[in-house]
N, C-alpha and C positions, 0 to 999 in steps of 0.2 A: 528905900527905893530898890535897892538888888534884889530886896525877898521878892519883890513883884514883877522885877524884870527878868528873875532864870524861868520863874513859873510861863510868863509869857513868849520870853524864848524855845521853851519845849515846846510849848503846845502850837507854834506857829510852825517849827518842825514836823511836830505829828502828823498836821492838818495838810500839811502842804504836800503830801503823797495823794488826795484825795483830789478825783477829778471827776469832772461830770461828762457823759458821754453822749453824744447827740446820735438821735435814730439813724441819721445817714451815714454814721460811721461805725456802728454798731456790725455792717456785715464786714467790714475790715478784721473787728478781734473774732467775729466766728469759723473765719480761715481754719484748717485743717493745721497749717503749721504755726498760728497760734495759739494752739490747746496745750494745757501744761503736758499733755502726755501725746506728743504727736505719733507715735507708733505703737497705739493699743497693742496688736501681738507680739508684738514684741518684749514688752513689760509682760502682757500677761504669761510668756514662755519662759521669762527670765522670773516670774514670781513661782512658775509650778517648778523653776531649777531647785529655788530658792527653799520652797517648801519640801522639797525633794531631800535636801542636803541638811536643812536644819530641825526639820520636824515641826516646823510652826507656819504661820500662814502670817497676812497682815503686819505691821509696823514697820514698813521699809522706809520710814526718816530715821530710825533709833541706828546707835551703833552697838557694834556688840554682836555676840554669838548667841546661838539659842542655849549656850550649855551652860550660860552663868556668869561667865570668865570674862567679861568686857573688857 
């Protein structure tokens, strides 16, 4: 009985982040201050700093320097 009850325990966790979003509320998440990136120039002045000081462009989830040394 527990082999079947952690599997259904996870998966009712997974699932339960999923929601369904109706047309009328759809112009709610297209707000400007809910975009993952609410201050495009911003990012993109702090990515040419970025590129500037490390020599590389892109992966700004990762940690770590561009010289190797994490």
């Amino acid at each position: 009985m527990m082999k079947t009850l952690i599997p259904l325990m996870v998966a009712a966790l997974l699932f339960s982040g999923c929601a369904n979003v109706k047309p009328w509320q759809r112009d709610l998440l297209a707000k400007e201050h809910m975009a993952l990136d609410s201050d495009p120039l911003r990012s993109a002045f702090n990515d040419h700093i970025y590129f500037s000081k490390e020599a590389s462009s892109g992966g700004r989830g990762f940690g770590g320097g561009g010289c190797g040394c994490n």
